[in-house]
N, C-alpha and C positions, 0 to 999 in steps of 0.2 A: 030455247035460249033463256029461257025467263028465268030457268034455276041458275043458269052458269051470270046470268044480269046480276043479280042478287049476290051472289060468291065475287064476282069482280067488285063490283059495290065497295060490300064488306069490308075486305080484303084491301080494298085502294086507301076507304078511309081511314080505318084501320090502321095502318101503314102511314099513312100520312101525319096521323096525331102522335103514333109512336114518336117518330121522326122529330115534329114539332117540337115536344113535350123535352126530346134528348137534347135537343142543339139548347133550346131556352135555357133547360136547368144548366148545361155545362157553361154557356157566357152567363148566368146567374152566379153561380159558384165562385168563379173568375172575376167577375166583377164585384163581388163582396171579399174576396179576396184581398182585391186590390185597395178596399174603402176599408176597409174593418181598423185599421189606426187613425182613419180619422174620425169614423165612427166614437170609438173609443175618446181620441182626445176631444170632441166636441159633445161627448154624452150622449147619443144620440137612441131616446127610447127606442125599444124594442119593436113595438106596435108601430113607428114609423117605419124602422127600414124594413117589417114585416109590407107595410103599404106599399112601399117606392119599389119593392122588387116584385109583386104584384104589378103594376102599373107598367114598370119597366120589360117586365115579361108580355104585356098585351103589346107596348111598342115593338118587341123582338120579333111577336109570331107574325107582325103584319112584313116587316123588314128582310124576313127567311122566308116568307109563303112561295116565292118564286124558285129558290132549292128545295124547298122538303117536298113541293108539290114534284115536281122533276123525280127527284130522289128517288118518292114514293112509286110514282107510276114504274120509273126504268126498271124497279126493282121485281115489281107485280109481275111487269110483262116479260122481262129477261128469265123473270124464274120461268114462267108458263113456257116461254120458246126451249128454255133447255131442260124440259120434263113431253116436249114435243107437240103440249095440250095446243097451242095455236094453228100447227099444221093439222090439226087432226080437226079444228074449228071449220076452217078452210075447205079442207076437203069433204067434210060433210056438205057443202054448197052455200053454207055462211058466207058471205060478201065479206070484206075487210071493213068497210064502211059501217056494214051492221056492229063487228064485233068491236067499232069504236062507241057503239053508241052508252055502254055502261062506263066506260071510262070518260066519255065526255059529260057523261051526266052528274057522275059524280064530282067530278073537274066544275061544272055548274053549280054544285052546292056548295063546294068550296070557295068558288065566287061570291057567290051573293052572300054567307057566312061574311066573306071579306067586308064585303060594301057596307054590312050592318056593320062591321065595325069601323070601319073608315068613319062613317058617316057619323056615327053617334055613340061609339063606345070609347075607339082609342085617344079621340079628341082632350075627353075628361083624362083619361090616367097618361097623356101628354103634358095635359097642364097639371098634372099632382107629379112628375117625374122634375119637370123648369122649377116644381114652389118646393120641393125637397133637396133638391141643390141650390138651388139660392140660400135656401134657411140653414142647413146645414154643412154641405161642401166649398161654398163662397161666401162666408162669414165675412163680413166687416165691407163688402160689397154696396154701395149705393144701390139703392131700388130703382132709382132715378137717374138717367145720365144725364148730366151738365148740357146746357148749350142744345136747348132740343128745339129743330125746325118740321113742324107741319104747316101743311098745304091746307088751308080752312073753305076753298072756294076756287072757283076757276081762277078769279086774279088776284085773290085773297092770301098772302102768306103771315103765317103769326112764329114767334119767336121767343125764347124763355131762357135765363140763365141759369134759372134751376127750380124745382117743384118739387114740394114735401108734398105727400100725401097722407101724413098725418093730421096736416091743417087745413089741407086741399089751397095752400099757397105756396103762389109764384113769388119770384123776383126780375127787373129788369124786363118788363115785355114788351113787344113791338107788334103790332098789325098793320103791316104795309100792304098796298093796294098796287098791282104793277100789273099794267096792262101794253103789251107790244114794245116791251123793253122799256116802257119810262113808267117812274115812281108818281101814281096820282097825290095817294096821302098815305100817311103815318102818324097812328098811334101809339104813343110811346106811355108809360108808366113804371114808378117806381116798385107797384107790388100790386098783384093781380089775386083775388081770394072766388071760392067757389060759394054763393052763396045757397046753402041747401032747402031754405024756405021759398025762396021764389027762382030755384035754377037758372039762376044767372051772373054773368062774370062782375063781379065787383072793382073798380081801377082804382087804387089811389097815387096821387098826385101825379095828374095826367096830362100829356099835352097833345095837341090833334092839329097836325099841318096838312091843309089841301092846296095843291100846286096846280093853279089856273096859268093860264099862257100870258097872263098881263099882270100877272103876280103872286100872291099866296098868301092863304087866311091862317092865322095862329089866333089859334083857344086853347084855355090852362081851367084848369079845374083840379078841385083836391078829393071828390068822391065821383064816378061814375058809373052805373050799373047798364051794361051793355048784354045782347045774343049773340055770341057764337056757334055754329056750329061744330063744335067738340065739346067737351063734358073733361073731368079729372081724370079718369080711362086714359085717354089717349092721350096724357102723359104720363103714364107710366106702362106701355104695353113691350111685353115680349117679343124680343127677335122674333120667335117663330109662334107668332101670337096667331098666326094665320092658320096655322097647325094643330091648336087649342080649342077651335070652332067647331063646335056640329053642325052637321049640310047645314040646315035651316040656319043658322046663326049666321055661317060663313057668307048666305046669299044675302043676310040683310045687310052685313057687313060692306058687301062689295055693294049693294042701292049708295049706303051711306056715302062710300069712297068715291064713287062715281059721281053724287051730287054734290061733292066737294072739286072736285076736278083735281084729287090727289094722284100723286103722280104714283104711290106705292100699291095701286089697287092691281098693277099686274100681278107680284105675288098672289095675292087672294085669287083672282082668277087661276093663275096655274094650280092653285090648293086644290081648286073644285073639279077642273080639270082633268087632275089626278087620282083625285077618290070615284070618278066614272071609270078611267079608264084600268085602272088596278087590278079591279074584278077579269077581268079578260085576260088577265096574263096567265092565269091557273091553265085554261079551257084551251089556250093557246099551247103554252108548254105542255100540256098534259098529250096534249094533238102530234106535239114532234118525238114526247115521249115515247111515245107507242110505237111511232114509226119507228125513229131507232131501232129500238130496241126487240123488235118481232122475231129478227133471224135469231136462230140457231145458230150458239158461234162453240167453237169448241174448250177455248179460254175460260170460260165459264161468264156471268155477269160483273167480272168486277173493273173489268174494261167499260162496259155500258157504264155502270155506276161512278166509276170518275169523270167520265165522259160529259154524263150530266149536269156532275158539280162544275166541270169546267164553263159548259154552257149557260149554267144557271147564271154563274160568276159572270159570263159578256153580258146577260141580260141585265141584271143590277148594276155595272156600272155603263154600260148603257142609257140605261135608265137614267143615272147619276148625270150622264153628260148631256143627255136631252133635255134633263130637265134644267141644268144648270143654264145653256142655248138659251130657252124659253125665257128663264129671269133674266136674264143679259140684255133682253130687249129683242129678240128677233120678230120679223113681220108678222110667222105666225107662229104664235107659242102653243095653240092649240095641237098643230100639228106636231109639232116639236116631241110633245111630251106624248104623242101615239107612236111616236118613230118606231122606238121598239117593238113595242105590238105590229107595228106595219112589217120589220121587216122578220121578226119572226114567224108572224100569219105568211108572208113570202116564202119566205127557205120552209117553212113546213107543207104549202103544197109544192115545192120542188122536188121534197124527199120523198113524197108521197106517190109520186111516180117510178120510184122504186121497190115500194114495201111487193110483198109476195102475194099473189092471188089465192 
């Protein structure tokens, strides 16, 4: 079996990066398509959208891996059953188990290929895909939205009407202290600066109320250099700034959030969540792939092969709604976002006791 290991191998990956390489370039094409007068009217050098469709093509292949890998295998093994090379595997005394095992291995390299990039590749051409449409596609756009509230502490919340990040200042801030529904104290000022020599918030014209139970202290001050825990960053992060993080980045991230007692650190968890469980969807569909697709059918494989795409398609928006569950807040978002995997590893040892000995 080691030669026919080797030929299924080939042949899978093969097959699979064809696949990859098609889908990319055709929503590449279509999506420059679509942008090319804006391109135009906002000048937009060449070596940029050279970059962004680069970048936007590594997000593509992680976002299709779950059809091309489908695609690939139904395609490998529908041909093989209808040239009869499977039953002929078979009946040499080959196990089906065995004859899965070069299709799951490769289905394995296609994993962990994935995980390297989850983890530390798509991260970066994530965050050059959000800074190429910001600078170019969403022109006249604030960096900054208005009215921004972070969590700085378990009873700690701070407060801002608006933040340049060209001067690393604020206006209008507030850091109120509220523990079991009542307001302890509040600090208010007129304009809050980052100061970069000794990394610490600068207040001016500040005033600082503590609410004691037999009254309450007022102090006014016109300079005061105060510790937060946050930095100029965390006023101006991306929607899906959780999505821009490589592993390592992402898990200091979540220490940070978590020693703040910020309420938005489930996203990050479900980010890391995700980039583990990913990898398994290949090994997974690769598993039902086979089965499927092993008989002999007389239609040829283009039934298998729509087939596929159909199933690929429940998988990803599966995906879609497990994962959406998870941020919604459910008990356990961990679970949530293996759903899929759970119940496709289901239904594939159920089919599995159908395939042909």
């Amino acid at each position: 079996m080691k030669i026919l290991d080797k030929l299924i191998i080939k042949e899978f990956l093969k097959t699979y990066f064809f696949v990859v390489i098609m889908l990319i370039l055709i929503v590449l094409v279509l999506d420059f398509t679509e942008k090319n007068d804006t391109y135009i009217r906002n000048q937009v050098p060449a070596r940029d959208i050279l970059k962004y469709m680069g970048n936007y093509g590594l997000y593509l292949n992680n976002l299709l891996t779950p059809i091309t890998v489908f695609i690939a295998v139904i395609f490998i093994t529908s041909k093989m059953a209808g040239r009869t090379e499977i039953v002929a595997i078979l009946s040499s005394g080959v196990s089906f188990v065995r004859m899965l095992r070069p299709f799951l291995f490769a289905a394995a390299m296609i994993g962990s290929i994935s995980f390297l990039l989850n983890g530390w590749v798509l991260p970066v051409a994530t965050a050059g895909v959000s800074e190429f449409r910001i600078r170019y596609l969403e022109k006249g756009k604030a960096s900054t939205d208005p009215n921004i509230h972070i969590k700085v502490g378990p009873d700690a919340y701070a407060y801002i009407s608006r933040f340049y990040q060209s001067g690393l200042t604020g206006y209008d801030f507030t850091l109120e202290e509220i523990r079991d529904g009542k307001l302890l104290s509040k600090l208010s000022s007129d304009r809050i600066q980052w100061d970069t020599t000794k990394n610490v918030w600068r207040l001016e014209n500040w005033r600082l109320r503590v609410l004691k139970e037999n009254g309450e202290d007022y102090s006014v001050g016109s300079e005061l250099d105060t510790v937060l825990s946050i930095s100029p960053t965390d006023f101006d992060l991306p929607e899906n700034h959780h999505e821009t993080l490589k592993l390592p980045e992402l898990s200091r991230q979540i220490k940070i959030l978590e020693d703040r007692g910020a309420d938005n650190v489930s996203y990050y968890r479900i980010e890391r969540y995700v980039r583990f469980m990913s990898p398994f969807a290949a090994i997974i569909l690769t598993f039902i792939g086979v089965i499927m697709s092993a008989r002999k059918t007389r239609g040829g494989s283009g039934f298998q092969i729509a087939l596929g795409f159909f199933l690929a398609f429940v998988y990803i928006l599966l995906f879609i709604l497990s994962r959406t569950f998870a941020e919604a807040g459910t008990q356990y978002p961990i679970f949530a976002v293996w759903l899929p995997n759970i119940i496709f590893a289901v239904t594939g040892l159920v089919l599995y006791k159908t395939v042909p000995r």
